[in-house]
C-alpha positions as CSV (number, residue, x, y, z in Angstrom):
1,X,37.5,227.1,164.0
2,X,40.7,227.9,161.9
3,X,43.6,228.6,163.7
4,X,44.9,232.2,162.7
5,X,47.8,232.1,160.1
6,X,50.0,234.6,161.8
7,X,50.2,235.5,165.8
8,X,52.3,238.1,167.1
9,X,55.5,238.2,168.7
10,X,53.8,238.7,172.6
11,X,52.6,235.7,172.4
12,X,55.3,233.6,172.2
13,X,58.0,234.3,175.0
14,X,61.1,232.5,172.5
15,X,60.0,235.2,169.8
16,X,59.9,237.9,171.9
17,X,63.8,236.7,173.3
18,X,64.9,236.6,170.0
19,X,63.6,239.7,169.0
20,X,65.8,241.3,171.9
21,X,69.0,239.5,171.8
22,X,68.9,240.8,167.8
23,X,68.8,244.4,169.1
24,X,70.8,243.4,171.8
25,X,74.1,242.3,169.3
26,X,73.2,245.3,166.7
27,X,73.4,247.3,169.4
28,X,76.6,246.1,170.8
29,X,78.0,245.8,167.3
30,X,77.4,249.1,166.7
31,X,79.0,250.5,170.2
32,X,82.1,248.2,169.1
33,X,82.3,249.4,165.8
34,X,82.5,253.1,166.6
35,X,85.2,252.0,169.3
36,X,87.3,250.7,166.8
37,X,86.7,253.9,164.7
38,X,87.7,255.8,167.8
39,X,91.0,253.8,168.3
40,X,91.5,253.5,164.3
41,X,91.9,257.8,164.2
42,X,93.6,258.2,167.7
43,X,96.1,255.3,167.4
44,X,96.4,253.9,163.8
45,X,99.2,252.1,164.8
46,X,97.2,249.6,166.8
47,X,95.9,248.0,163.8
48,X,98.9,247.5,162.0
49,X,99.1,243.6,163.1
50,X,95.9,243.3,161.9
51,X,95.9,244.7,158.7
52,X,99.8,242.6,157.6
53,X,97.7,239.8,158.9
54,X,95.1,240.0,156.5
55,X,97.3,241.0,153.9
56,X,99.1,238.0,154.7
57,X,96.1,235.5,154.0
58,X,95.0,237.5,150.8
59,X,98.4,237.9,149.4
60,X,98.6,234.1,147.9
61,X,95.0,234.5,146.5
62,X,96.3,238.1,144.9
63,X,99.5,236.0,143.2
64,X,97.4,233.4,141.7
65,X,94.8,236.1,139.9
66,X,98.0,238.5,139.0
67,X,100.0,234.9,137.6
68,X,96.8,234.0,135.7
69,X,96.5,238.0,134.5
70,X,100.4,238.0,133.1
71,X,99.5,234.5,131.4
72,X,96.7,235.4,129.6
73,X,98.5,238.8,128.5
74,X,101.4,236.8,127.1
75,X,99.1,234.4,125.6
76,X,97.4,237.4,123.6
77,X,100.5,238.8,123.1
78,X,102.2,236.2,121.2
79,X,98.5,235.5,119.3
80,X,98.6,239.0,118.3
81,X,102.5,239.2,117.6
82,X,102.1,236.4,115.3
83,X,99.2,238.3,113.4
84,X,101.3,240.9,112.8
85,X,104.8,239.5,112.6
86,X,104.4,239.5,108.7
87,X,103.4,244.0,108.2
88,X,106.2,244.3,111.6
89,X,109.1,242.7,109.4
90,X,108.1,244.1,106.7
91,X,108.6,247.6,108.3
92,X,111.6,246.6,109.5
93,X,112.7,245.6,106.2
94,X,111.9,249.3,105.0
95,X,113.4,251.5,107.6
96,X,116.6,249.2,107.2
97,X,117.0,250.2,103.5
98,X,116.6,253.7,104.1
99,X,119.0,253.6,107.0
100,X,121.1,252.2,104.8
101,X,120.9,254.6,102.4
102,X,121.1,257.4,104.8
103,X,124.1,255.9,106.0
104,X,125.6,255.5,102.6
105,X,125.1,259.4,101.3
106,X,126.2,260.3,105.0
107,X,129.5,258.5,104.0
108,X,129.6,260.0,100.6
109,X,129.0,263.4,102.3
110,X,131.7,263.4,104.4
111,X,134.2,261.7,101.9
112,X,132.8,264.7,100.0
113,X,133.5,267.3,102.7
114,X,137.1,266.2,102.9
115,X,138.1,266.4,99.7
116,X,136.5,270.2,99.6
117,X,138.3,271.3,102.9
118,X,141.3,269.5,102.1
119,X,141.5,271.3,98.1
120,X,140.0,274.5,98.3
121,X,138.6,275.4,101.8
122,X,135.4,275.1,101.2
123,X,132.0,273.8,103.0
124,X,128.7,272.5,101.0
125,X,125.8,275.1,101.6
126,X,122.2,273.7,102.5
127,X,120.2,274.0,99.5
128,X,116.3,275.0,100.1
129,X,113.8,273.3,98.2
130,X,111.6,275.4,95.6
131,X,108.4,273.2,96.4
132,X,107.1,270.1,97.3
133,X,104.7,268.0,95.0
134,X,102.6,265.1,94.4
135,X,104.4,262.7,92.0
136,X,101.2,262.7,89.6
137,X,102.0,259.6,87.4
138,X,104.7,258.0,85.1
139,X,105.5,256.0,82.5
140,X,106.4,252.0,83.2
141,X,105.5,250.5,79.5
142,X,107.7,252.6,77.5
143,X,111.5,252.7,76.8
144,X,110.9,256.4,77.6
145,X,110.1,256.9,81.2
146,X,108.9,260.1,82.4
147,X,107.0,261.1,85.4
148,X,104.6,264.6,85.8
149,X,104.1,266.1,88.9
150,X,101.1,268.9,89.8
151,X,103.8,272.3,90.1
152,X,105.2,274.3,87.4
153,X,106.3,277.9,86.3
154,X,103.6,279.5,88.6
155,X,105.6,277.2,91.7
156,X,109.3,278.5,90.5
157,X,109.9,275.5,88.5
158,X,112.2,275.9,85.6
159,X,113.8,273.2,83.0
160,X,117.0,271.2,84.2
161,X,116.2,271.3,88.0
162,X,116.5,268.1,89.8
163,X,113.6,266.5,91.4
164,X,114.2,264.2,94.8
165,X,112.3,261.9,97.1
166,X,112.7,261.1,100.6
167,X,115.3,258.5,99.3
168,X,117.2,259.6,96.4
169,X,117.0,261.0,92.9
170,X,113.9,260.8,90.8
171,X,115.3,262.6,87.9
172,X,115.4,266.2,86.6
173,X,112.6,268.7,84.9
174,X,112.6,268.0,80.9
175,X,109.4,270.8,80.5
176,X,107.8,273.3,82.3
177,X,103.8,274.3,81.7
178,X,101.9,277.0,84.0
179,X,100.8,274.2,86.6
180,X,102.7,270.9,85.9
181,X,106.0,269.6,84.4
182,X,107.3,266.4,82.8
183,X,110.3,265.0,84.6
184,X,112.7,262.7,82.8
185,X,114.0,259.8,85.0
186,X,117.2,258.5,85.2
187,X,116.4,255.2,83.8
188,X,115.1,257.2,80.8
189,X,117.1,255.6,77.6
190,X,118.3,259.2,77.0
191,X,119.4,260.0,80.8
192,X,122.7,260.4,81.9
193,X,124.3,260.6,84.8
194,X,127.5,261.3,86.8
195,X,127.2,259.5,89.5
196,X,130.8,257.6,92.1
197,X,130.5,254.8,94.8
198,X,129.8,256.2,98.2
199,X,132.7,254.2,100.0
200,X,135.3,256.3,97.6
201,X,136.0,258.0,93.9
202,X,135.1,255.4,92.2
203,X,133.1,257.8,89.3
204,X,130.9,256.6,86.9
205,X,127.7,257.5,84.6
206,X,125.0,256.1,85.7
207,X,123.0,255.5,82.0
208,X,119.3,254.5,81.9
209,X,118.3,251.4,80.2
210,X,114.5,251.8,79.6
211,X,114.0,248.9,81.7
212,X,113.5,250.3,85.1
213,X,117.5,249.9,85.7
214,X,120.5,251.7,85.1
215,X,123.8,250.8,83.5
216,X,126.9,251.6,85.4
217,X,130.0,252.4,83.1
218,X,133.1,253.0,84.7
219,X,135.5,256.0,83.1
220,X,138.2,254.0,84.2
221,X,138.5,251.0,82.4
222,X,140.5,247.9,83.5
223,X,140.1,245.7,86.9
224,X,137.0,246.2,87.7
225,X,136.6,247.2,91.5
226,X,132.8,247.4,92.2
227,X,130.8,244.8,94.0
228,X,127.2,243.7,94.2
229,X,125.7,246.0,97.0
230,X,127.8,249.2,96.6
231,X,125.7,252.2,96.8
232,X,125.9,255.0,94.0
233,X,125.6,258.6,94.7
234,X,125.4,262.1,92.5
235,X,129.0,263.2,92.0
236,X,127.9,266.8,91.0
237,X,129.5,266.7,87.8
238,X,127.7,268.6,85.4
239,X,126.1,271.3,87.8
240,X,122.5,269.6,88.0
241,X,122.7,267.8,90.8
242,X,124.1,268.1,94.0
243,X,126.4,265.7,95.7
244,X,126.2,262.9,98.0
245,X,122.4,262.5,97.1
246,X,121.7,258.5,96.7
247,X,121.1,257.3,93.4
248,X,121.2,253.0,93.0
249,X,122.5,250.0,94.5
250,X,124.8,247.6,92.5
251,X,123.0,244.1,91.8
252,X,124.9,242.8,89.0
253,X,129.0,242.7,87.6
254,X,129.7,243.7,83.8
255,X,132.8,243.9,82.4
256,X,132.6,247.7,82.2
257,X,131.1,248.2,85.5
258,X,127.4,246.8,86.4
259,X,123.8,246.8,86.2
260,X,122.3,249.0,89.3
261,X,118.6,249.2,90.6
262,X,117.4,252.8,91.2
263,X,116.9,253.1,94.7
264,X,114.2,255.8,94.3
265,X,111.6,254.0,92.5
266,X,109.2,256.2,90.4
267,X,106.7,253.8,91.4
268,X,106.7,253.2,94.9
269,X,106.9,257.5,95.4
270,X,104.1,259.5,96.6
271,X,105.6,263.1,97.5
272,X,108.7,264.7,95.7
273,X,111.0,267.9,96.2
274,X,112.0,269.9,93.0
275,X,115.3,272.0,94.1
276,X,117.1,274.4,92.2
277,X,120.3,273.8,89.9
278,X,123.4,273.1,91.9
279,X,125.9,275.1,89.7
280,X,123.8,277.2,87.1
281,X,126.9,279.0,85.6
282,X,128.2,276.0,84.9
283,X,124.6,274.3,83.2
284,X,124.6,278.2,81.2
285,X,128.2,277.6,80.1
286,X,128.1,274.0,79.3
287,X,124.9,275.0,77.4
288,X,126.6,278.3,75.5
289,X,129.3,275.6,74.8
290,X,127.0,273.3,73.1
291,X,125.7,276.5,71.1
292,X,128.6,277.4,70.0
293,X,129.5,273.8,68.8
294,X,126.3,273.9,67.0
295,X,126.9,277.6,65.2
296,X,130.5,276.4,64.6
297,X,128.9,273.2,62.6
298,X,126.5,274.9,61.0
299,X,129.0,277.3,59.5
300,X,131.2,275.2,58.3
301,X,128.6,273.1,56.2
302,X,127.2,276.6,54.9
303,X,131.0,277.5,54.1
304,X,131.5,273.8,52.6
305,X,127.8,273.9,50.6
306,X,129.6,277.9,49.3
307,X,132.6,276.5,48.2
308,X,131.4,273.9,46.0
309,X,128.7,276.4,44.3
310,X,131.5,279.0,43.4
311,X,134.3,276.3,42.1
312,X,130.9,274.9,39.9
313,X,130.8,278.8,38.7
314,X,134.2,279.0,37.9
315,X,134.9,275.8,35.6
316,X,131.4,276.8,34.1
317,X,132.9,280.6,33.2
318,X,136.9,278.9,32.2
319,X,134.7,276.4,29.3
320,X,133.2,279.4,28.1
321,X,136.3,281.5,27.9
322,X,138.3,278.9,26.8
323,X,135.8,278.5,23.6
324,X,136.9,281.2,21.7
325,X,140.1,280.5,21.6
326,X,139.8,277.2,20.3
């Protein structure tokens, strides 16, 4: 006969021991445990050794992970720094230039200021934009450069008002339509433009070249003060522009003054700002002037073209009188 392949725990006596020295220790275990629970809430205190000690035997183990943690963040920090170290400088780069720039019509504003309070009294007023705009397009190819932007007479846009980005002068509104305009830039070969170094009155016209640069002639001619670098600003000569508003930075020495790099390039501009005439009167008289110049010439070749017609007469009517007598 088989023996059976399992037998119960009453018939072995070391089972059945076993069996109750297991409930035995759960038991006690359990009585021990809710002691220490007991003490734990009346006298936390008590424990206090015990818990520094064990905090004491983790603490090295804690180092080591938190050493290894730091490592491997530095690690994928440098990795990652790396990656980017080429977009990061060139950020840098950019917000460098325009703090320069900032800095450089912030010096021409205050050189400007001076010379207002110190002559007449006098404090620059904040001009409000009429509107802000897409830059739509302009030209690159051409020795005329324009650019068209998306607002026109419907937006308050009239001819002759200057047009700005977030770093200097664009140029100034050459037409109008309904919904767009056509804006001549300043390195137009047509533009012209009053224009002094923001470090002092050092004035100049800033001329366009057609090229994408701008010509620099000094109205003071002899030793020739400017250096590569200086930064030129809008003198306000003329009435279009206001001063102090940055227009290029120096890159080359001529003999008459330099050749300049527009600092707000056409190309690289997304968003512009069209704001009104700085001095209208003095735009509407410079333009009656002009008229006048033209009527004044005008005249004169009419009175010239007269003159000639009436002496022709006259010799013409003397032959024939003169006939007769002969």
């Amino acid at each position: 006969m088989a023996p059976p392949t399992s037998r119960r725990s009453g018939f072995s006596k070391k089972q059945q021991y076993s069996v109750f020295t297991g409930y035995l220790l759960a038991t006690l275990g359990a009585l021990v445990g809710l002691g220490l629970l007991a003490i734990s809430l009346w006298q936390p205190s008590l424990f206090q050794p015990l818990r520094g000690a064990a905090t004491d035997a983790v603490s090295p183990v804690g180092q080591a992970t938190a050493t290894a943690r730091a490592g491997g963040n530095n690690t994928w920090d440098t990795i990652s720094g790396y990656w980017n170290a080429g977009g990061q400088n060139a950020e840098l780069r950019r917000e460098v230039e325009i703090a320069r720039i900032r800095l450089a019509e912030a010096e021409a504003v205050e050189t400007e200021n001076r010379r207002l309070k110190a002559l007449l009294g006098l404090a620059d007023e904040e001009i409000t934009p009429i509107v802000s705009a897409r830059l739509v397009g302009s030209s690159a190819s051409s020795a005329r450069r324009f650019a068209y932007i998306g607002v026109g007479e419907s937006d308050g846009v009239a001819t002759g008002m200057p047009v700005h980005s977030e770093r200097g002068v664009i140029g100034r509104v050459l037409e109008t339509a309904r919904g767009s305009s056509r804006v001549l830039l300043l390195t137009d070969s047509e533009s012209v433009l009053p224009v002094r170094r923001a470090s002092d009155q050092t004035v100049a016209f800033a001329e366009g070249r057609g090229d994408g640069l701008l010509r620099i002639r000094l109205i003071n001619l002899g030793l020739n003060p400017l250096e590569i670098g200086d930064v030129f600003v809008t003198s306000g000569a003329g009435g279009y522009y206001r001063p102090g508003v940055a227009v290029a930075v120096l890159s080359e020495i001529t003999s008459d003054g330099g050749i300049a790099r527009l600092i707000a390039e056409p190309s690289a501009t997304n968003y512009i700002v069209v704001e009104p005439i700085y001095e209208p009167l003095a735009v509407e008289a410079s333009g009656v002037r002009e008229r006048d110049d033209l009527s004044e010439l005008e005249s004169a070749a009419t009175t010239d073209s007269g003159s000639g017609e009436a002496g022709s007469d006259n010799g013409a009517s003397t032959g024939s009188d003169a006939e007769p007598g002969e």
